[in-house]
N, CA, C and O atoms as CSV, one atom per row, in Angstrom:
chain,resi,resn,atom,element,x,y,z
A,1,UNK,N,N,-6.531,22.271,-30.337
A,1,UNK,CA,C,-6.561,22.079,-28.905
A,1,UNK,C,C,-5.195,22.388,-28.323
A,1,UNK,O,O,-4.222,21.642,-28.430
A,2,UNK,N,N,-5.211,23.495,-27.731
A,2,UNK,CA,C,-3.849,24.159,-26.842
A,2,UNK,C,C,-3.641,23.870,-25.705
A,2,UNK,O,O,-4.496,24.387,-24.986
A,3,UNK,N,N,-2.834,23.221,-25.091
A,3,UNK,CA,C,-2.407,23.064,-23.802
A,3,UNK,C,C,-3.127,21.754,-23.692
A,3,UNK,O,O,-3.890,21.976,-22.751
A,4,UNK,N,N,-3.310,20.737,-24.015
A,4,UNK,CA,C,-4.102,19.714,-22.976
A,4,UNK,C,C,-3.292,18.811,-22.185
A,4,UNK,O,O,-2.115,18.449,-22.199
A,5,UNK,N,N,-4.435,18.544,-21.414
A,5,UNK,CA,C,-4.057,17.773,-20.255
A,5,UNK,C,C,-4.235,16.216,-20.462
A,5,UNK,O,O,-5.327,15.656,-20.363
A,6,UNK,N,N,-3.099,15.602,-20.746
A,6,UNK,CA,C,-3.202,14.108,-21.020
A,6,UNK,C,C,-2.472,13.629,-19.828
A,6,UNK,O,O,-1.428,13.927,-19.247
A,7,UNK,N,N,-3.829,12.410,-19.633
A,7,UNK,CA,C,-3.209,11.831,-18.411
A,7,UNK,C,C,-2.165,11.127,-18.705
A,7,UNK,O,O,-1.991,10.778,-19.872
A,8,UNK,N,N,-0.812,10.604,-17.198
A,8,UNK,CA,C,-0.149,9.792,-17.730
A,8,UNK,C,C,-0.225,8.338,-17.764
A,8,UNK,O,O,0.511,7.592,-18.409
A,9,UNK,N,N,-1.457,7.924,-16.793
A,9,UNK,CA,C,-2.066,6.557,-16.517
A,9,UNK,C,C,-3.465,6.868,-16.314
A,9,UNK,O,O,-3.870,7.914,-15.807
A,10,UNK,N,N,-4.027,6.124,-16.640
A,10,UNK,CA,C,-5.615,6.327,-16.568
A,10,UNK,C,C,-6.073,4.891,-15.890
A,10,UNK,O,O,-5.619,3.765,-16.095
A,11,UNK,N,N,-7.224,5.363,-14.935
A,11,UNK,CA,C,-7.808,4.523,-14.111
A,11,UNK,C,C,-7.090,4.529,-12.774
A,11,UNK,O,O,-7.544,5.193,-11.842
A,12,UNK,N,N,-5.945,3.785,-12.649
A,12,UNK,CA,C,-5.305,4.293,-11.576
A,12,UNK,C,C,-5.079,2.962,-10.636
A,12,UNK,O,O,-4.661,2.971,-9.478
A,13,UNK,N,N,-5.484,1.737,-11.470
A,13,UNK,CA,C,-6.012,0.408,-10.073
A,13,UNK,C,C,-4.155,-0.334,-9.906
A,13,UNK,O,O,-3.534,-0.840,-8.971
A,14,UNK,N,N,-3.813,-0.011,-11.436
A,14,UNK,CA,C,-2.610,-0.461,-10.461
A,14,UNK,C,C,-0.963,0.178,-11.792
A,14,UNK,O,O,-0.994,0.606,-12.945
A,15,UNK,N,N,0.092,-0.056,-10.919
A,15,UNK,CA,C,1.045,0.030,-12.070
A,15,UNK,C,C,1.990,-0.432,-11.876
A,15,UNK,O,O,2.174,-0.853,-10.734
A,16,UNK,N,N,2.874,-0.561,-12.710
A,16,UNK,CA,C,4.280,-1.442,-12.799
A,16,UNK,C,C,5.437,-0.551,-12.441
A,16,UNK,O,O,5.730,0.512,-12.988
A,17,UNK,N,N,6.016,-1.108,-11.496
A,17,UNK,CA,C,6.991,0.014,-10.658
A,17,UNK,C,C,8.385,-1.149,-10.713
A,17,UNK,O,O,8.473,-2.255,-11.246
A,18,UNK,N,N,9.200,-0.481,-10.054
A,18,UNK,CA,C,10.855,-1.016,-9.887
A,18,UNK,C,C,11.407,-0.352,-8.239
A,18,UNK,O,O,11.577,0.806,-7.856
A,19,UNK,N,N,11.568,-1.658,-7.562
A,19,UNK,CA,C,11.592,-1.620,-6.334
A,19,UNK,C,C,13.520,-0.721,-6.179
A,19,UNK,O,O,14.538,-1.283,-6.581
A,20,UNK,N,N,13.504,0.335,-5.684
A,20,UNK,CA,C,15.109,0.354,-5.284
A,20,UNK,C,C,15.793,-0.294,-3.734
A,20,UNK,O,O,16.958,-0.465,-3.373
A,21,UNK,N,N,14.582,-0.519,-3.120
A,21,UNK,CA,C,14.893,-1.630,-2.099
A,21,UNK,C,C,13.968,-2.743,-2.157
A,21,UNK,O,O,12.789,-2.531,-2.439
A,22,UNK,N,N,14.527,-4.275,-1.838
A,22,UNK,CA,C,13.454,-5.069,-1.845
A,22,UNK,C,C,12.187,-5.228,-1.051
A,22,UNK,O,O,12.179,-5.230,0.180
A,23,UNK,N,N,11.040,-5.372,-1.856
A,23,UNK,CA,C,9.593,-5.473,-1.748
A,23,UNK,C,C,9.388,-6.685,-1.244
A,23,UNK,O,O,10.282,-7.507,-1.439
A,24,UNK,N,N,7.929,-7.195,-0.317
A,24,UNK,CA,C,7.653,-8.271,-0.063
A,24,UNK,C,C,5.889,-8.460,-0.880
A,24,UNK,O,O,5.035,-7.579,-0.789
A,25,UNK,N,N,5.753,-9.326,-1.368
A,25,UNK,CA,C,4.094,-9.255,-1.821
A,25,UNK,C,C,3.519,-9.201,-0.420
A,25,UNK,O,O,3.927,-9.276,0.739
A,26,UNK,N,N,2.301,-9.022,-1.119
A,26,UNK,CA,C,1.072,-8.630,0.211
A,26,UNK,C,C,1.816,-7.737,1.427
A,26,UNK,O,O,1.735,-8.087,2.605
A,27,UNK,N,N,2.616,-6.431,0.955
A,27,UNK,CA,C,3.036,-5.302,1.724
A,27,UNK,C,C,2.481,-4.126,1.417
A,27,UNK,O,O,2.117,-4.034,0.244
A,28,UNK,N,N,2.323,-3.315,2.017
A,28,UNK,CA,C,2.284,-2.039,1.537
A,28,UNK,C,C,3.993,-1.499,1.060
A,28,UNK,O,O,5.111,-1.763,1.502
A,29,UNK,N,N,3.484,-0.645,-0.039
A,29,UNK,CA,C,4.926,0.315,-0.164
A,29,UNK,C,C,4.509,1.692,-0.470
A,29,UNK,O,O,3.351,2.107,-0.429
A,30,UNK,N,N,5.592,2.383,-0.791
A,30,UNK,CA,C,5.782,3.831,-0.881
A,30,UNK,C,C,6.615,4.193,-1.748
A,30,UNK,O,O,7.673,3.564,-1.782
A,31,UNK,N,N,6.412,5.283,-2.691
A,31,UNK,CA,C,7.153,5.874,-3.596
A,31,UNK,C,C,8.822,5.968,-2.871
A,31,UNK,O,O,8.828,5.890,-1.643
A,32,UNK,N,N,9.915,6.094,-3.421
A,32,UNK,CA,C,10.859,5.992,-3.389
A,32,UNK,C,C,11.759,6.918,-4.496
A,32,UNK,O,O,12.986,6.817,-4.513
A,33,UNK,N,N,11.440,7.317,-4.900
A,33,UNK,CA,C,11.554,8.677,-6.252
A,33,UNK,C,C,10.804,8.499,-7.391
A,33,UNK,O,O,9.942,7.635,-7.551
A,34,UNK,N,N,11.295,9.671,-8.494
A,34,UNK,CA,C,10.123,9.388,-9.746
A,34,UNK,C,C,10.070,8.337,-10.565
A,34,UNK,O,O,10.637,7.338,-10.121
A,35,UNK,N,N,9.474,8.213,-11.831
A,35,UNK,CA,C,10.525,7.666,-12.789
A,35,UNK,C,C,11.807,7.263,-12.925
A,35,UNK,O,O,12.711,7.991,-12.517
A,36,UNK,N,N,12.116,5.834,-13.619
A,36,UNK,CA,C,13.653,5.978,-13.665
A,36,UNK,C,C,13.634,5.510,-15.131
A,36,UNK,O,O,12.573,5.297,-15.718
A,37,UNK,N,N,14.788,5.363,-15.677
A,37,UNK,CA,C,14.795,5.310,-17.113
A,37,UNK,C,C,14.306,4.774,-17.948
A,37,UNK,O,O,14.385,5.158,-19.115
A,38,UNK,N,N,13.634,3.684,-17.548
A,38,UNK,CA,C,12.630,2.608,-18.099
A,38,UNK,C,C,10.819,3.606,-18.463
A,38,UNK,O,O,9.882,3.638,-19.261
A,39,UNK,N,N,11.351,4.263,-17.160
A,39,UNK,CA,C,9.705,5.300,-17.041
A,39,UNK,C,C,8.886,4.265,-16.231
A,39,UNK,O,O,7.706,4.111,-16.544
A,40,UNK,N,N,9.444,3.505,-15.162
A,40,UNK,CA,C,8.637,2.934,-14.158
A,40,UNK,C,C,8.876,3.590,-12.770
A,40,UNK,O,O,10.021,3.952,-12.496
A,41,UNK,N,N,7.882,3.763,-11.889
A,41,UNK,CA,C,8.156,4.247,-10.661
A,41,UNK,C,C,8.864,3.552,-9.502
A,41,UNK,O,O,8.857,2.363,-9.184
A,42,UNK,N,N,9.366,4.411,-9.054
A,42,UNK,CA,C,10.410,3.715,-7.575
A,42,UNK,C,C,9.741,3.461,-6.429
A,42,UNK,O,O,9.064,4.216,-5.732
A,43,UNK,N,N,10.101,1.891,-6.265
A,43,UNK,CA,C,9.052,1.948,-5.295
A,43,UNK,C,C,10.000,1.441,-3.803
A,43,UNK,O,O,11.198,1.664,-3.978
A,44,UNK,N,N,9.753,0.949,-2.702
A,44,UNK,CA,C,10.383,0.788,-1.315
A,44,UNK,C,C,9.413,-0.016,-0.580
A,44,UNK,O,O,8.407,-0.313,-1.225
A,45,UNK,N,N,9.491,-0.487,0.770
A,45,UNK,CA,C,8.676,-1.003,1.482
A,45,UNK,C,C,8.505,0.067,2.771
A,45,UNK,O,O,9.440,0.512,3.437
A,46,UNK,N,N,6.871,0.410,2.982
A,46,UNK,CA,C,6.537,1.508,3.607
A,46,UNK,C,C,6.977,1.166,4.930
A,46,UNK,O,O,7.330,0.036,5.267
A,47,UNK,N,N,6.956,1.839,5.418
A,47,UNK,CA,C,7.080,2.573,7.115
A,47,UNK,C,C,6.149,2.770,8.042
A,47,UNK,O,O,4.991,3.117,7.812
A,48,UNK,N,N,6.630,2.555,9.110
A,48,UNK,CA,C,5.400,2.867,9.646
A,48,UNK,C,C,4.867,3.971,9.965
A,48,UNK,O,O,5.531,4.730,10.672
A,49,UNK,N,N,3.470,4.381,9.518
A,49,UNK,CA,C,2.806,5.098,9.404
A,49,UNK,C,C,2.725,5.583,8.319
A,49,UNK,O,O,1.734,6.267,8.061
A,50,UNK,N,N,3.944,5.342,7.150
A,50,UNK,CA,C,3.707,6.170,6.139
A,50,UNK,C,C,3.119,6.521,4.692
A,50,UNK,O,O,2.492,5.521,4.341
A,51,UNK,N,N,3.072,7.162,4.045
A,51,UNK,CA,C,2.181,7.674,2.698
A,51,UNK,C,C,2.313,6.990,1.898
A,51,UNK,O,O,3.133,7.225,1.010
A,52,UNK,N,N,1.337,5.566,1.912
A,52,UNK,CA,C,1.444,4.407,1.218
A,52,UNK,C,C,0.774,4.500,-0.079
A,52,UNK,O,O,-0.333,5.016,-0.232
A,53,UNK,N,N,1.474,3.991,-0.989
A,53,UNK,CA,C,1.249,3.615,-2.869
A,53,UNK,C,C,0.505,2.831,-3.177
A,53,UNK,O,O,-0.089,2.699,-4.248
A,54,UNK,N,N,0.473,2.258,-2.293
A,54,UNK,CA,C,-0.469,0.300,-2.891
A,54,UNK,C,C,0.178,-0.749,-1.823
A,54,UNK,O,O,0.733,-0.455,-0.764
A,55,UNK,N,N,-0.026,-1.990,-2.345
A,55,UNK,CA,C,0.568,-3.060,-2.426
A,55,UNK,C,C,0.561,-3.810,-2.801
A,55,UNK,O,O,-0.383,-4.199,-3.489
A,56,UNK,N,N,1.972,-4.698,-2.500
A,56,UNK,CA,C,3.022,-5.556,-3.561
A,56,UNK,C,C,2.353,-6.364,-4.109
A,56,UNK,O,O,1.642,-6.960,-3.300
A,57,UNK,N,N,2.240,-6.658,-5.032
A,57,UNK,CA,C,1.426,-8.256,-5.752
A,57,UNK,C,C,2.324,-9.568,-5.334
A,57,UNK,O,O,1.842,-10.631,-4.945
A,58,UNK,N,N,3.698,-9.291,-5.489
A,58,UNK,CA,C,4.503,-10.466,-5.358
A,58,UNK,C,C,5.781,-9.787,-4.326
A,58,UNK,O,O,6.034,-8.632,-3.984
A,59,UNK,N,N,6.395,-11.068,-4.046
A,59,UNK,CA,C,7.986,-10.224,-3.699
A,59,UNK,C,C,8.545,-9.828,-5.154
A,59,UNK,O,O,8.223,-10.214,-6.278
A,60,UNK,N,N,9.645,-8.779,-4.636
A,60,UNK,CA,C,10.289,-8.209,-5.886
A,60,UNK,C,C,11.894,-8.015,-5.172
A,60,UNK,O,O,12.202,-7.694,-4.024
A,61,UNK,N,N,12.541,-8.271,-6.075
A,61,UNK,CA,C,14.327,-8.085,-5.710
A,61,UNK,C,C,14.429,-5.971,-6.046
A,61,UNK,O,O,13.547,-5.186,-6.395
A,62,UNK,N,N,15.706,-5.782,-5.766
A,62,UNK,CA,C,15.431,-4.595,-6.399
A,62,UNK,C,C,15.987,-4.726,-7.914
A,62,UNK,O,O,16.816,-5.503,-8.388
A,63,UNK,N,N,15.230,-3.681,-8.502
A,63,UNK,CA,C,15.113,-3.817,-10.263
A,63,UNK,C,C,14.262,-4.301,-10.853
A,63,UNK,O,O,13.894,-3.963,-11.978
A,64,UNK,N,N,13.691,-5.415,-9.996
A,64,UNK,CA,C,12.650,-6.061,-10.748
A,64,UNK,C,C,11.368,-5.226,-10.628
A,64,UNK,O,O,10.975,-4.332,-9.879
A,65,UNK,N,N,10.723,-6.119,-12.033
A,65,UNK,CA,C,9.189,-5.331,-12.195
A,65,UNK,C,C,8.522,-5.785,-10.953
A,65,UNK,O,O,9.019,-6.723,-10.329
A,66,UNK,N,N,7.404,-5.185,-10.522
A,66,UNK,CA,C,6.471,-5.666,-9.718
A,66,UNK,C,C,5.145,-4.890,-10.026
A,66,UNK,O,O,5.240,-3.663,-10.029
A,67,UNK,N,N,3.885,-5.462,-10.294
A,67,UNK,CA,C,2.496,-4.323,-9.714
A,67,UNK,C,C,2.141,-4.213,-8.918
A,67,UNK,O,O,1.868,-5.136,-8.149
A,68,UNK,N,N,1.946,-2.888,-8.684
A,68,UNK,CA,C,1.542,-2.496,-7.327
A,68,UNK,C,C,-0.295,-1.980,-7.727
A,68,UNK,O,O,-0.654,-1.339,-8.715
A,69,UNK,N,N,-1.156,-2.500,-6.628
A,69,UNK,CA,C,-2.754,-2.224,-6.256
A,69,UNK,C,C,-2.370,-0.683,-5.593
A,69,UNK,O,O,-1.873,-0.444,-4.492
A,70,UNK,N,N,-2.651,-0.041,-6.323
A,70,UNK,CA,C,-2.678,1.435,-5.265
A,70,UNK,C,C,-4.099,1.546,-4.728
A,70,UNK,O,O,-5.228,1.234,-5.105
A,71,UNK,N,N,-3.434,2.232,-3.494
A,71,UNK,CA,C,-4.801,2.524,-2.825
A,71,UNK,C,C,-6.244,2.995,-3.403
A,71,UNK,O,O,-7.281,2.427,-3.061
A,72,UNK,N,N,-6.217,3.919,-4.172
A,72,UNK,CA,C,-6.470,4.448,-4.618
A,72,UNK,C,C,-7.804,3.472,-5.343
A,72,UNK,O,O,-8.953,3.888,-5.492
A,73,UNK,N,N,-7.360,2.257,-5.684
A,73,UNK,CA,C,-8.066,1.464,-6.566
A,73,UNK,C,C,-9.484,0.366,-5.823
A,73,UNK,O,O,-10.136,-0.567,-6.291
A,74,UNK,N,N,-9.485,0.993,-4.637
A,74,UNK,CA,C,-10.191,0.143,-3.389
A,74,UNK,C,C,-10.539,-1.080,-3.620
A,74,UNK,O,O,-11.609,-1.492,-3.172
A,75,UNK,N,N,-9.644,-1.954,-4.418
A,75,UNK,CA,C,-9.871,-2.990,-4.648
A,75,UNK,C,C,-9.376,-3.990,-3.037
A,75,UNK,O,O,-8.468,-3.701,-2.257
A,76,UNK,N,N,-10.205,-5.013,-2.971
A,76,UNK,CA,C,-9.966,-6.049,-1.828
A,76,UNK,C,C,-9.034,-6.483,-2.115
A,76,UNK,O,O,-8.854,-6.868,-3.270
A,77,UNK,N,N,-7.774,-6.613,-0.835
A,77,UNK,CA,C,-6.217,-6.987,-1.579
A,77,UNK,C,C,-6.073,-8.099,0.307
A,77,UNK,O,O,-6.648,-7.874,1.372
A,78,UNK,N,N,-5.217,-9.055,-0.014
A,78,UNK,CA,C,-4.949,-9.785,0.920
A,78,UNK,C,C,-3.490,-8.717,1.674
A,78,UNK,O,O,-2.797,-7.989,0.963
A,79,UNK,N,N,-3.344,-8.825,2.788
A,79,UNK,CA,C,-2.561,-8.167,2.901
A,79,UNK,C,C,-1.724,-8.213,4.390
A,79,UNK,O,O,-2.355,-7.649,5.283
A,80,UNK,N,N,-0.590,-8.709,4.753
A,80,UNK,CA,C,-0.267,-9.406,6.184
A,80,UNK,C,C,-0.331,-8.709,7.359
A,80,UNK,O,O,0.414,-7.818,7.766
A,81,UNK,N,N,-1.103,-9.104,7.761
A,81,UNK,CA,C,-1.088,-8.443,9.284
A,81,UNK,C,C,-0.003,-8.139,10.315
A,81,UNK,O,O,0.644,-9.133,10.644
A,82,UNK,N,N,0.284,-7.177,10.803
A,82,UNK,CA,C,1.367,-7.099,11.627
A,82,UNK,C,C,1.417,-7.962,12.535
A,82,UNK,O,O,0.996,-9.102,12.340
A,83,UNK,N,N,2.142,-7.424,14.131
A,83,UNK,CA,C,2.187,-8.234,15.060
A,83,UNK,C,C,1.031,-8.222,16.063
A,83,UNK,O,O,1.370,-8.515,17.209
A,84,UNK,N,N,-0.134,-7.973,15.891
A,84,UNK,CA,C,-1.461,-8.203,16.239
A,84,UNK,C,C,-2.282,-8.443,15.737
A,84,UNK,O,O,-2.249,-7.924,14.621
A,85,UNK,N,N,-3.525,-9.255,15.976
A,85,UNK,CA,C,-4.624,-9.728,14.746
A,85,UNK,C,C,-5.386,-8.011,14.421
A,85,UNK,O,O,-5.350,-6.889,14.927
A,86,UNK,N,N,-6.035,-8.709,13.264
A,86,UNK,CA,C,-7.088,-7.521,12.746
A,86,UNK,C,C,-8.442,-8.250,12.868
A,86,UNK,O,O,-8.620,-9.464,12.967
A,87,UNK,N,N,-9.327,-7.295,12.840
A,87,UNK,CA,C,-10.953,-7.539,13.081
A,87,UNK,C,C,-11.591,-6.814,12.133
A,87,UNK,O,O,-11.119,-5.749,11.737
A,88,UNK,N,N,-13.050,-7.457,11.540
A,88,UNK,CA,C,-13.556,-6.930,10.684
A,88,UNK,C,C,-13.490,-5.706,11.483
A,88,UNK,O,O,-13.392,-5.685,12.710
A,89,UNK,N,N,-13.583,-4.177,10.327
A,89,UNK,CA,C,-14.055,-2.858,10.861
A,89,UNK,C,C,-12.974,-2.113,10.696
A,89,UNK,O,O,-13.023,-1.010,10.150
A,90,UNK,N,N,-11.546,-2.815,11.302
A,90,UNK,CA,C,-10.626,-2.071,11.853
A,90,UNK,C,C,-10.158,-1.177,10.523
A,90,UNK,O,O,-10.019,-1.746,9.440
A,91,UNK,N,N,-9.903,0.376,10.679
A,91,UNK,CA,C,-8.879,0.595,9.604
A,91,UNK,C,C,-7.488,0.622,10.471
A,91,UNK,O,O,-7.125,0.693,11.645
A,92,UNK,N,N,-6.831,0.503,8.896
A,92,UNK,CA,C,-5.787,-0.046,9.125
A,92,UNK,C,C,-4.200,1.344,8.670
A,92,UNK,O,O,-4.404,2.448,8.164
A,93,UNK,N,N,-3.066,0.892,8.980
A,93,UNK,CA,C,-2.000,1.882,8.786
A,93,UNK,C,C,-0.767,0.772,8.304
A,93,UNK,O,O,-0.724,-0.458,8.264
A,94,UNK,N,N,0.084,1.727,8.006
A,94,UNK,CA,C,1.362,0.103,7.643
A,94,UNK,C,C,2.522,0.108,9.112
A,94,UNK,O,O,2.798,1.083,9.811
A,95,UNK,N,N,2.779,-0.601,9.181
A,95,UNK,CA,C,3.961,-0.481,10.692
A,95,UNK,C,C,5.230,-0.565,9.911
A,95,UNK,O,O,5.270,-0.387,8.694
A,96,UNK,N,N,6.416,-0.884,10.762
A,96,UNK,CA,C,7.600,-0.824,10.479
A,96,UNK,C,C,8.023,-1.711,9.027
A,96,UNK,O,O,8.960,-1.430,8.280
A,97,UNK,N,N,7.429,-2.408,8.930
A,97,UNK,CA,C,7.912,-3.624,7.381
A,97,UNK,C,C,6.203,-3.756,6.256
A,97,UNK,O,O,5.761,-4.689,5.584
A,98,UNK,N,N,5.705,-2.428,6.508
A,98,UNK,CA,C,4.927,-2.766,5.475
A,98,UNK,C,C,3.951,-4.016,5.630
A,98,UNK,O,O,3.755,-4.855,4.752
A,99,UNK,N,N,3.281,-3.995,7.093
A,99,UNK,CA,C,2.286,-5.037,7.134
A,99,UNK,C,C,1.383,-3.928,7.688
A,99,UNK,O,O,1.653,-2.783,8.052
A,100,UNK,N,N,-0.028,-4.763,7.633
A,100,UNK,CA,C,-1.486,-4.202,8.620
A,100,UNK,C,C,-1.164,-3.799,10.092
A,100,UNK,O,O,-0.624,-4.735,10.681
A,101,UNK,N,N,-1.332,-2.684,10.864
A,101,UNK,CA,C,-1.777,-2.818,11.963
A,101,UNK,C,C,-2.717,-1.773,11.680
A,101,UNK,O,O,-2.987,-1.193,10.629
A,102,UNK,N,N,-3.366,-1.606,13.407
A,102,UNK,CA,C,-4.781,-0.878,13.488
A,102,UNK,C,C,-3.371,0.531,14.412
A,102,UNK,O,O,-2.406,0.295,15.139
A,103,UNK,N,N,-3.870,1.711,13.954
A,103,UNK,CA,C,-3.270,3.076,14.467
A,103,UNK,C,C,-2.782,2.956,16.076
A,103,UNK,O,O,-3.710,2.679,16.835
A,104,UNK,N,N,-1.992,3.057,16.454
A,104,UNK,CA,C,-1.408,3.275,17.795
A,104,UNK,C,C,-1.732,4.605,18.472
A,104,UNK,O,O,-2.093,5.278,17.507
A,105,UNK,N,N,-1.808,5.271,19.382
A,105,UNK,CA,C,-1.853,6.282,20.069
A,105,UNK,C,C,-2.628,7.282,19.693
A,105,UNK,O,O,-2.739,7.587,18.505
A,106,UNK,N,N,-3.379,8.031,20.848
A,106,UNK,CA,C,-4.782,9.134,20.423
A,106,UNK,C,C,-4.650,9.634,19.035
A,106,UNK,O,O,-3.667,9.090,18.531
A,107,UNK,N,N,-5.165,10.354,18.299
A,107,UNK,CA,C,-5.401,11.357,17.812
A,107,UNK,C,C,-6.099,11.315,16.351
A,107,UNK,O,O,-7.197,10.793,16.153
A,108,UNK,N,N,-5.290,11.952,15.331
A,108,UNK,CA,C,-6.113,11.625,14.244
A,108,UNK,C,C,-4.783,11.033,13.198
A,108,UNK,O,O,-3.709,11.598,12.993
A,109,UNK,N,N,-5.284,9.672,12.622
A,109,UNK,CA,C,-4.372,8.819,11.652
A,109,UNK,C,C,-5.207,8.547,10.370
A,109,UNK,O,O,-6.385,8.227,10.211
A,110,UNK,N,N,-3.985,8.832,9.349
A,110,UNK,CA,C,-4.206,9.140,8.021
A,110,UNK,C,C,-4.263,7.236,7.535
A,110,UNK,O,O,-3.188,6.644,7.445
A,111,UNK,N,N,-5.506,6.528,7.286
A,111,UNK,CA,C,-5.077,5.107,7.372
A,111,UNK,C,C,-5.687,4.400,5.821
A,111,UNK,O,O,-6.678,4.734,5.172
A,112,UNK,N,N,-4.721,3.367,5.562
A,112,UNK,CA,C,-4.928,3.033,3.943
A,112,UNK,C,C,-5.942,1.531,3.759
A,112,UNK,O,O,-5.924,0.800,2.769
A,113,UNK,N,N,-6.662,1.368,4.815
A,113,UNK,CA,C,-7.728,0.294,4.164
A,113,UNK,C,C,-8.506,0.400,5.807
A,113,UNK,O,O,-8.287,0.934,6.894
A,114,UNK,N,N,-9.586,-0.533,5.118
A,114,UNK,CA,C,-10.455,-1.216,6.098
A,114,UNK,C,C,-10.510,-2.798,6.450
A,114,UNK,O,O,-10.342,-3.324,5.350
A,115,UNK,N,N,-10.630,-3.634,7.228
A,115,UNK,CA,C,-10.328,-5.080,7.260
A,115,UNK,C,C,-11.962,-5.320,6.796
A,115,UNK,O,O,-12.909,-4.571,7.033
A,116,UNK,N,N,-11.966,-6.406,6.177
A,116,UNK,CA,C,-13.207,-6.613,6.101
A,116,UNK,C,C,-13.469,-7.979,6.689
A,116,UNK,O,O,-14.602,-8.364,6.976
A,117,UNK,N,N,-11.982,-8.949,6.913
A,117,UNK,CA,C,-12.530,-9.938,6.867
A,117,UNK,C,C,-10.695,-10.090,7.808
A,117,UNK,O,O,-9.584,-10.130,7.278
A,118,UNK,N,N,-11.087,-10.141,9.405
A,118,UNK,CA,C,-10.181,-10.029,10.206
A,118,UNK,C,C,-8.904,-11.162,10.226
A,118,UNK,O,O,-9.306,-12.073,9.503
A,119,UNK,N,N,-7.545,-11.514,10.731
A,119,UNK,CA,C,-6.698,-12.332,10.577
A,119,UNK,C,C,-6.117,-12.286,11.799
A,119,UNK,O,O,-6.261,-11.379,12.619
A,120,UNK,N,N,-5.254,-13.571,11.959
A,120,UNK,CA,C,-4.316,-13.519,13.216
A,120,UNK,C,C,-2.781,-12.471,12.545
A,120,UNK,O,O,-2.511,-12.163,11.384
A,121,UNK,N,N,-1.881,-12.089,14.139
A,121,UNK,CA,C,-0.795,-11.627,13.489
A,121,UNK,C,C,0.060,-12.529,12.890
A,121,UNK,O,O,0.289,-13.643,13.361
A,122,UNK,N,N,0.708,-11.948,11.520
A,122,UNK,CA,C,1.235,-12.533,10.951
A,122,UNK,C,C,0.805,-12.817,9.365
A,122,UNK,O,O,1.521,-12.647,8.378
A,123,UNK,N,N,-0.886,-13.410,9.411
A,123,UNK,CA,C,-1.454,-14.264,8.782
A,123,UNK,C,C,-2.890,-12.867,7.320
A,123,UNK,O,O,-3.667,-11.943,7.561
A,124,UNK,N,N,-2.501,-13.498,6.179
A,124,UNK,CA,C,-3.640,-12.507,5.635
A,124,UNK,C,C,-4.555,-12.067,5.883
A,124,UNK,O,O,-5.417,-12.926,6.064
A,125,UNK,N,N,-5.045,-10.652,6.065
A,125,UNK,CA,C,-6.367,-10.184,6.308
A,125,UNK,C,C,-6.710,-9.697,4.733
A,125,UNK,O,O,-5.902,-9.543,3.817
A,126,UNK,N,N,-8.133,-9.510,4.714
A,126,UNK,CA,C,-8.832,-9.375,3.685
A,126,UNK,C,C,-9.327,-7.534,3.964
A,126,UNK,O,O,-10.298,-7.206,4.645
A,127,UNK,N,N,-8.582,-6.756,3.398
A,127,UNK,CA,C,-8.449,-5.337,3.338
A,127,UNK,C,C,-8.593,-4.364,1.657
A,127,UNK,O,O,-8.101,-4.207,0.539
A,128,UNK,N,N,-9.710,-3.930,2.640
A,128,UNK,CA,C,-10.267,-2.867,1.006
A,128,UNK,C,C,-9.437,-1.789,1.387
A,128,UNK,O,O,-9.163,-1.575,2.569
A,129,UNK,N,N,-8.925,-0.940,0.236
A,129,UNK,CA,C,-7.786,-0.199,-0.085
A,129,UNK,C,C,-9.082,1.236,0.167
A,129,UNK,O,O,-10.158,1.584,-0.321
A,130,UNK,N,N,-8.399,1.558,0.924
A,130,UNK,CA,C,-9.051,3.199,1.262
A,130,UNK,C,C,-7.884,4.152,1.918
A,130,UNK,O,O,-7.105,3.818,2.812
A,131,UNK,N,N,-7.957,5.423,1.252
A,131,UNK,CA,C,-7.449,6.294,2.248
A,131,UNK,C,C,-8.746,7.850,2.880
A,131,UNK,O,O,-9.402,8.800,2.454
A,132,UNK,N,N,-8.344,7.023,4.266
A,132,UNK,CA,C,-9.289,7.943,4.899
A,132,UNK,C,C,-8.644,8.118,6.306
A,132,UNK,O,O,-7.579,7.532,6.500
A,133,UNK,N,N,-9.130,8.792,7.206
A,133,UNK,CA,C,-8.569,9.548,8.571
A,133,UNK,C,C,-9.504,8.777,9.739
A,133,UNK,O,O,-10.553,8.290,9.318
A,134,UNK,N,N,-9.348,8.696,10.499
A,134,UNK,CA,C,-9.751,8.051,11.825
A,134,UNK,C,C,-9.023,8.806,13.091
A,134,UNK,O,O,-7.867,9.084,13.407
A,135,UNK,N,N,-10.364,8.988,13.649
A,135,UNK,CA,C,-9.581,9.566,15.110
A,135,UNK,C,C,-9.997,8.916,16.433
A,135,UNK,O,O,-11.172,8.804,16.779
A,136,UNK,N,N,-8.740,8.416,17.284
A,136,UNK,CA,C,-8.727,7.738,18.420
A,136,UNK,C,C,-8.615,8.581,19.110
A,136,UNK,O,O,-8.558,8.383,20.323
């Protein structure tokens, strides 16, 4: 067998990363570079709007281990709501610190869950991990 293709993680629901800035649990984050010498991924606390990895299981300092739920794994993850409540239905995007909000302004948003089970701001919503597009 020539050339094969071995995966480097299989399944995909979650993995053990190393924060280079500190993480908060129940955040979304975002890659932050590749591998680092350990062979764990770099991870950050996402942005708003941006190309989210998962989220945090716990807080993490930087260096420390943490698992991250990637999206990817549509598993139901608790996850803090920004500075407005969520409602069942809503999908959702990350804002400035890596919490829930619902997409801001017309058009079409690239968004990483669905609420299933709505929260005040601040407070956990109950969000299945999806990435899918929505247009306002």
């Amino acid at each position: 067998m020539a050339n094969d293709a071995i995966p480097f993680k299989e399944d995909g629901d979650e993995l053990t990363c190393v924060p280079t800035i500190a993480v908060q649990g129940k955040h979304f984050v975002v890659l932050t570079g590749g591998r680092n010498a350990d062979g764990l991924y770099q991870i950050g606390p996402a942005g708003a709007g941006a190309k989210v990895l998962g989220v945090a299981m716990w807080d993490a300092a930087i260096g420390q281990r943490v698992t991250v739920k990637t999206i990817e794994s549509g598993n139901i993850m608790p996850v803090v709501a920004g500075a407005a409540a969520l409602n069942p239905n809503d999908s959702v995007v990350s804002d400035a610190n890596g919490a829930a909000v619902v997409p801001a302004g017309a058009g079409e948003h690239h968004c990483q869950g669905v609420v299933l089970n709505g929260a005040a701001a601040g407070a956990d919503a109950e969000i299945m991990l999806s990435n899918h597009t929505v247009t306002i």
